[in-house]
C-alpha positions in Angstrom: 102.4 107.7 89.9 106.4 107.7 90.0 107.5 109.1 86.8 111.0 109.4 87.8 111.2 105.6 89.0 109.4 104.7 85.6 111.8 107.2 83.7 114.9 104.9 85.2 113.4 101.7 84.5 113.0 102.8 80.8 116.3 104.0 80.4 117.8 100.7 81.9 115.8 98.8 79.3 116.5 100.8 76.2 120.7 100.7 77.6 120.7 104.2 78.6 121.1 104.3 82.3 120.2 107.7 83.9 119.6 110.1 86.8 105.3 97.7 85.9 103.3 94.7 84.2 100.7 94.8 80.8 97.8 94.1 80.0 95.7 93.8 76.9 96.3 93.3 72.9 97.0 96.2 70.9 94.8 98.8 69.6 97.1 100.0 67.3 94.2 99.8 64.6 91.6 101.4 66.8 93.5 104.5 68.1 92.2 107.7 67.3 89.7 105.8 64.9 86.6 106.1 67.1 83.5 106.0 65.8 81.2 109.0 65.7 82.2 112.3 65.0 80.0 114.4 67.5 79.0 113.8 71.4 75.2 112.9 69.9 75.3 109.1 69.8 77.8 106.8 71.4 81.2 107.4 71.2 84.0 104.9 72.1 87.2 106.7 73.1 91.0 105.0 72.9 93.0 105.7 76.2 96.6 105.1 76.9 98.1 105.1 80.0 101.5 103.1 81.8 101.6 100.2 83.7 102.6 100.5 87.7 101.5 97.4 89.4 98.4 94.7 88.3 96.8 96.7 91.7 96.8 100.1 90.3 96.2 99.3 87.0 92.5 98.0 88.2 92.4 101.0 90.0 92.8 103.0 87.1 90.2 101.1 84.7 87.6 101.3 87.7 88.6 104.9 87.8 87.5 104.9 84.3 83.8 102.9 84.8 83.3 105.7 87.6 83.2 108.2 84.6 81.2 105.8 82.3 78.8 105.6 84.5 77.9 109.6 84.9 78.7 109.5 80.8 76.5 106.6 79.3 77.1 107.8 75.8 80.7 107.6 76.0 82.8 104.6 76.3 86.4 104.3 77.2 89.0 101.3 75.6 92.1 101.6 78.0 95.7 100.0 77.1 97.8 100.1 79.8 101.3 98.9 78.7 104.5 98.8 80.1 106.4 102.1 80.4 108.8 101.3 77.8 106.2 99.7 75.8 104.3 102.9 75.8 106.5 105.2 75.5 108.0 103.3 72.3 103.7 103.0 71.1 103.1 106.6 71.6 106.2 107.6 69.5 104.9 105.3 66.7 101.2 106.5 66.3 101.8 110.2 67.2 104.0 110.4 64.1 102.0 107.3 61.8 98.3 109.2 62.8 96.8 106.9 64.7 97.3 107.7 68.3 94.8 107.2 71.3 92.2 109.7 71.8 93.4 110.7 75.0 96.7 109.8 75.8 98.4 109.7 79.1 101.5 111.8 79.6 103.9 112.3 81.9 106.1 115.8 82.5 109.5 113.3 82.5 108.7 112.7 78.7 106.5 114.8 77.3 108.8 117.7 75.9 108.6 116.1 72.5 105.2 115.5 72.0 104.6 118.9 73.8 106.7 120.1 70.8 105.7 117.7 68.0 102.5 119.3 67.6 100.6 116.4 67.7 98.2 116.7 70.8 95.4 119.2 70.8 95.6 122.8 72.2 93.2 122.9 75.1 92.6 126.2 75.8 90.0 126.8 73.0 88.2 124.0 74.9 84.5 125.3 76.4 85.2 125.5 79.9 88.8 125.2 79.8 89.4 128.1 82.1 87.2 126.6 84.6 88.9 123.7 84.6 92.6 124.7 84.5 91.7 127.4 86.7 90.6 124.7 89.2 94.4 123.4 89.3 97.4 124.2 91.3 99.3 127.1 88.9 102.4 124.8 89.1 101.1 122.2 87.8 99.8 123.8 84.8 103.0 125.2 83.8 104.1 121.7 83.4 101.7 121.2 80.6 102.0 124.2 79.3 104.4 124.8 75.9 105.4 127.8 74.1 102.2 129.5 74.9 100.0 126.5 74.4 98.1 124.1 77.0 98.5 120.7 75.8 97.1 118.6 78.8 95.1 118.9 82.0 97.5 117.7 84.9 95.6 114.9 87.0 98.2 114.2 89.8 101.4 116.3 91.6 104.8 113.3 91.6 106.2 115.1 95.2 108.7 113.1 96.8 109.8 113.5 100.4 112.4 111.6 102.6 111.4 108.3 103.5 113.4 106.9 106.4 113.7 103.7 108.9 113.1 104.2 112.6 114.6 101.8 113.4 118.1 102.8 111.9 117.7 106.1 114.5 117.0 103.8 117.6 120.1 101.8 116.8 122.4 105.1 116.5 120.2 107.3 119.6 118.7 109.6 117.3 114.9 111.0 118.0 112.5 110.6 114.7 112.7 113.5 112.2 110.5 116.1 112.5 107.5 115.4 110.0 106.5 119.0 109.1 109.7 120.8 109.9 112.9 120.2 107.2 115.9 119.8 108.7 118.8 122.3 107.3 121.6 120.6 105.4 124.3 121.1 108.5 121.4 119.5 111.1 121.2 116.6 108.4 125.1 116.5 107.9 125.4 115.8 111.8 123.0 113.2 112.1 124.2 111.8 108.7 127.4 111.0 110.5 125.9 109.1 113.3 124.0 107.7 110.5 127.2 106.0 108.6 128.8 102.9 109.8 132.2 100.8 108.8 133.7 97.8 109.8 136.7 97.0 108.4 137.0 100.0 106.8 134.4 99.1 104.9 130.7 101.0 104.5 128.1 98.6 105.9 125.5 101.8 106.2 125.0 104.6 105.2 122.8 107.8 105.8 121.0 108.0 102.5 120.7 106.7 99.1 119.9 110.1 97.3 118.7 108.6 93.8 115.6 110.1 92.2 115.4 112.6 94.9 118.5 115.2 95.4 121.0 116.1 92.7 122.6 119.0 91.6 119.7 121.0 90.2 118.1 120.7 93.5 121.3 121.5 95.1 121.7 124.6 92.6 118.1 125.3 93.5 118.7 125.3 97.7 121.6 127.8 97.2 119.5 129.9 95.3 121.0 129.6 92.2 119.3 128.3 88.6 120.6 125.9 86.5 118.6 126.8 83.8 116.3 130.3 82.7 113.4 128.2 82.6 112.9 124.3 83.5 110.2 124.2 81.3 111.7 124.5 77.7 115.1 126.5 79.0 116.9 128.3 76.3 119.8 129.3 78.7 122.1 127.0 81.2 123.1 129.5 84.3 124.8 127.6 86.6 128.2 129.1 86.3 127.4 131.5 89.4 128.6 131.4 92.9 125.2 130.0 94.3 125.7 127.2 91.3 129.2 126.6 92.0 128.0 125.8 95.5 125.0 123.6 94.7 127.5 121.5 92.9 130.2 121.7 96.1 127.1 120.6 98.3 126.0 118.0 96.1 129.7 116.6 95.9 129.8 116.8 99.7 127.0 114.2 100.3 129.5 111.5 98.7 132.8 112.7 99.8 131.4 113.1 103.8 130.8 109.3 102.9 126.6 110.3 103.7 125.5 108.3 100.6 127.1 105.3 98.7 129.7 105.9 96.2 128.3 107.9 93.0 128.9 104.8 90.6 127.3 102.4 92.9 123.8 104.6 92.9 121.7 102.7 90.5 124.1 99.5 90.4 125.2 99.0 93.4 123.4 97.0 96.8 121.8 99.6 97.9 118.5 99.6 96.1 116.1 102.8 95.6 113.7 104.0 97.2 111.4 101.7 99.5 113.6 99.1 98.5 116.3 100.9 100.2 115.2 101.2 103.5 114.3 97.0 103.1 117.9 97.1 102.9 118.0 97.8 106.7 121.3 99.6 105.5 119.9 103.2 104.1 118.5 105.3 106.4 117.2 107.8 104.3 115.7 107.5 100.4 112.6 108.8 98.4 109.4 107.9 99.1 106.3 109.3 97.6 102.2 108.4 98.0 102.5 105.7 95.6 104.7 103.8 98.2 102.9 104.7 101.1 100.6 101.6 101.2 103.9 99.7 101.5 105.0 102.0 103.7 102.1 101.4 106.2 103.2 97.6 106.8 106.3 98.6 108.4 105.8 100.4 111.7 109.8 101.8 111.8 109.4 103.7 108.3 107.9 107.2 108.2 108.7 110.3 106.2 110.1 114.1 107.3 110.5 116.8 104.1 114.1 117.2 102.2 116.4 119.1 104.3 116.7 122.9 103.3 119.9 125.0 102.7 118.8 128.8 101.7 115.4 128.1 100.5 113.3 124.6 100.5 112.9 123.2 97.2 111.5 120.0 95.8 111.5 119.7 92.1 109.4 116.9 90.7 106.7 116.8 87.8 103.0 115.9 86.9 101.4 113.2 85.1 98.7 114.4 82.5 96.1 114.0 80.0 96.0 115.5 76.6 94.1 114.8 73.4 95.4 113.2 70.2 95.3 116.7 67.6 93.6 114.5 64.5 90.8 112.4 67.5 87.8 112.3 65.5 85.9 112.9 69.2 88.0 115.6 71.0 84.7 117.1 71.9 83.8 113.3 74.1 87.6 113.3 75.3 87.1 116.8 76.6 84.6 115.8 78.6 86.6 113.2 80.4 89.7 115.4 80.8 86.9 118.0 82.8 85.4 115.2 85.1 88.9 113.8 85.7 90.0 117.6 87.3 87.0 117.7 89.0 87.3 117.1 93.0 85.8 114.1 93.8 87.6 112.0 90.6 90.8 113.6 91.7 90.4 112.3 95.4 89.2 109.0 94.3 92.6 108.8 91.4 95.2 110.3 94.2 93.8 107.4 96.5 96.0 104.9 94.2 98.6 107.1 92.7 99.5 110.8 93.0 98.7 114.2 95.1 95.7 116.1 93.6 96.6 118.1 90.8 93.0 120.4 91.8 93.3 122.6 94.4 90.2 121.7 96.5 91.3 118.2 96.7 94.3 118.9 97.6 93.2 120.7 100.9 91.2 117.5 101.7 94.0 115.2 101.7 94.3 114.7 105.6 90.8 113.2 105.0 91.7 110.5 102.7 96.3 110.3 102.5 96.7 106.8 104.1 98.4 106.6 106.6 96.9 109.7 107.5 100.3 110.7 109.9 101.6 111.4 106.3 99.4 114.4 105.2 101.3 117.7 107.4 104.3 116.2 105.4 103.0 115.9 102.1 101.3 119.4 102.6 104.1 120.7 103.9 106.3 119.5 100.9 104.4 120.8 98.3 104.6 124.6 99.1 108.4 124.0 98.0 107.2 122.0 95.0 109.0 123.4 91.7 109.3 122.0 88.2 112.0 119.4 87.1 113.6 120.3 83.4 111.7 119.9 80.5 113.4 119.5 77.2 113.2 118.3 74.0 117.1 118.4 73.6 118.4 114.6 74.9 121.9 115.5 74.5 122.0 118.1 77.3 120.8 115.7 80.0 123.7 113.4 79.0 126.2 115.9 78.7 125.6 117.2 82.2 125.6 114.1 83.5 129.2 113.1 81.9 130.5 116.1 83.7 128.5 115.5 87.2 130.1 112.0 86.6 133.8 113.2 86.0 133.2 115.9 89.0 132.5 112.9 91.5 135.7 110.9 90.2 137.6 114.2 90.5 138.4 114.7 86.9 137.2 118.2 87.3 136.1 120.8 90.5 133.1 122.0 90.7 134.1 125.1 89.6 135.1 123.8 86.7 131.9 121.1 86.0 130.0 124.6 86.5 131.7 126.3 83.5 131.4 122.8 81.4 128.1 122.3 82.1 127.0 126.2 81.0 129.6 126.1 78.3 128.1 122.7 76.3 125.2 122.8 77.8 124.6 126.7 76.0 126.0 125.1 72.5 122.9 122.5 72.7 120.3 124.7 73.7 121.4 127.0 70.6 121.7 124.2 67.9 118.7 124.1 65.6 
C-alpha cells in the first residue's frame, strides 16, 4: 500500500502540504480491551489498519478470515479508517491506553510511536527469530528502533517509473528498457525529446517527479548521505561535494524544463502518479504494485526502473504490524503477526497491496505480480531498495524543505541550501 501517496493526502487535509474511504463505527471502547487474558479460550483481537480503496479494504478483511479460519480460537475486529482518521485515532488511544491490539503501521509515520514506547518489543516473542529471520534484512531495519523490534513488516512500498507508450511513439522514441535503468544523461536526452511548447508555453513534459525523486535520492545517486542514518539520524551530512551535487542534479530536472515547475508539483495540472500519465501530458511518474491493476487497462503504460547516476537507489518504506504494549492478548496477536510473515499469507496480501516483505515470497513474484511483464522490473528495483528518513523531529522535514523550496526560486545555490540544510538541520537533531 502507497504510504507516501497516503502520507500527502494527510498532510493536504491537516493544511500541511508536503513532499481512501471508511468503514465501520468506532471501537474506541473495545481497543486493547479484549477479552481473555491467555490463547486458552476465545480471544477477540482489535485491528487497525488505513483505508486505500472499498476494493482493497475487502481484500484486507478476507485476508483476515483466511487467518480465522487456520485460528478458530481467535477472532479479529478490524477498523479500517481513513488515513487521516487513523492516524489522528492512533495518536489518541496510544497515549489515552486503549489502542488496538495490533495496530497497523506504516514506516512514513511511525517514528513516534516507534519512540513513544507504546507498542510491544517483539523480539522476546517465541519464534521471533524465525520469523524476522524469514524477512528481507531491509525491511526489518525499518521497524526496528534504538535496538528494539517494534513490528513485523508485511509489505516492501517500491516505486519504479511508470510511463505512457504512447507519449514515446508520438516523439520516435523505443519503450524503456524494463530491467535495465537508464543513467541520468541517457534520461536527460530523451527527456528533451520528451518536453513540448507551443507558444512558449509547456504543454508536456518528461516527468512529474513527485513521491518518487528528490534530493535525498539525488544525494543518494551521487553517492553522498544526507543523513548518518535514515532510520533515527542524529547527524545531517549533506554539505559534501557528492551532496552538493545531488542537490545541482535535482535542480537540473526543473531548470532543463524535464518536470513542471517546482510550485506547480502538488498544485498544479499535472496530477501524480497514474493520474499523471491520464493526463496524456507526463510521460514519466511513480507507479507502484498497488496501481498496476489500473495499469493493466491501458495497453500504452508500462514501467522501466529510476534512472541511475553513480549508484541505483530507490528509497521507499514498509508497512507493518506491531502490538499495542498494555494488549491484554499479545500472546493471540503474536500469533497473527507469525502467519501474516509466513509465505503463502504474504503472497495472497501482496496480490492487493505491496511486494512481500518475506523473502521466499518475494522470489515467487513472477508467479503471481499481475501483469506478469511487471516482475524483472519490480525484482530488479528492489536490489537498489534503501530506507526513506525516519524521524520523530517534524521540524527538520519542514525546514529542509523551506530551503529546497528557496533553492528552486533561486533565493540560494545549491551550495548554499547544502550548508543550510546541514547547518539547521544539525541544531534540530541536537535539541532535546
Amino acid at each position: 500500500m502507497d504510504f507516501s501517496m497516503s502520507r500527502r493526502r494527510f498532510m493536504a487535509q491537516t493544511g500541511k502540504v508536503a513532499m481512501a474511504t471508511g468503514i465501520g463505527g468506532s471501537l474506541l471502547a473495545a481497543c486493547g480491551e479484549s477479552g481473555g487474558g491467555t490463547n486458552s479460550g476465545p480471544v477477540t483481537l482489535t485491528y487497525g489498519w488505513w483505508s486505500n480503496t472499498p476494493a482493497k479494504d475487502n481484500s484486507m478483511k478476507a485476508w483476515i478470515k483466511d487467518f480465522e479460519k487456520s485460528h478458530p480460537n481467535i477472532k479479529i475486529k478490524p477498523e479500517i479508517l481513513p488515513w487521516g482518521n487513523y492516524w489522528d485515532k492512533l495518536k489518541t488511544t496510544t497515549a489515552g491506553g486503549n489502542a488496538y491490539d495490533i495496530i497497523g503501521m506504516s514506516s512514513g509515520m511511525a517514528a513516534p510511536y516507534f519512540d513513544s514506547g507504546a507498542l510491544a518489543d517483539l523480539t522476546s516473542m517465541s519464534g521471533y527469530n524465525n520469523s524476522a529471520g524469514a524477512l528481507s534484512p531491509v525491511s526489518v531495519t525499518l521497524s526496528q528502533w534504538n535496538g528494539k523490534t517494534l513490528a513485523l513488516p508485511i509489505g516492501t512500498s517500491i516505486s519504479v517509473l511508470g510511463y505512457n507508450k504512447a507519449l514515446f511513439d508520438a516523439a520516435g522514441l523505443p519503450a524503456p528498457d524494463p530491467v535495465k535503468a537508464m543513467t541520468f544523461d541517457e534520461f536527460k536526452a530523451i527527456a528533451k525529446k520528451l518536453t513540448k511548447f507551443q507558444g512558449g508555453k509547456a504543454v508536456q513534459y518528461a516527468i512529474n517527479p513527485n513521491d518518487i525523486l528528490d534530493y535525498d535520492m539525488f544525494v543518494r545517486m551521487n553517492g553522498g548521505k544526507a543523513f548518518d542514518n535514515p532510520v533515527n539520524p542524529t547527524k545531517v551530512t549533506i554539505n559534501t561535494p557528492e551532496g552538493i551535487q545531488g542537490l545541482k542534479d535535482y535542480k537540473s530536472l526543473f531548470t532543463e524544463k524535464m518536470a513542471p515547475p517546482f510550485n506547480e508539483l502538488t498544485n498544479g495540472p499535472w496530477s501524480f502518479d497514474i493520474g499523471a500519465l491520464d493526463t496524456g501530458k507526463i510521460a514519466f511518474a511513480r507507479v507502484g504494485p498497488w496501481l498496476f491493476s489500473d495499469m493493466a487497462k491501458n495497453p500504452n503504460y508500462g514501467i522501466t526502473p529510476i534512472f541511475t547516476i553513480k549508484q541505483p537507489v530507490i528509497t521507499g518504506g514498509v508497512n507493518s504490524l506491531a502490538i499495542y504494549k498494555n494488549s491484554k492478548n499479545k500472546d493471540a496477536a503474536w500469533e497473527f503477526l507469525k502467519w501474516a510473515t509466513q509465505t503463502d499469507p504474504e503472497i495472497s496480501f501482496a496480490k492487493f497491496s505491496d511486494i512481500p516483505a518475506e523473502k521466499k515470497a518475494f522470489s515467487q513474484l513472477n508467479t503471481y505480480i499481475q501483469p506478469s511483464k511487471f516482475a524483472p522490473t519490480m525484482e530488479s528495483a528492489f536490489q537498489s531498495f534503501q530506507p526513506s528518513l525516519m524521524t520523530t523531529k517534524d521540524q527538520l522535514a519542514t525546514t529542509i524543505n523551506d530551503i529546497i523550496t528557496d533553492m528552486m526560486a533561486g533565493k540560494v545555490t545549491p551550495e548554499q541550501a547544502a550548508a543550510k540544510i546541514e547547518q539547521q538541520g544539525n541544531s534540530i537533531l541536537s535539541a532535546s
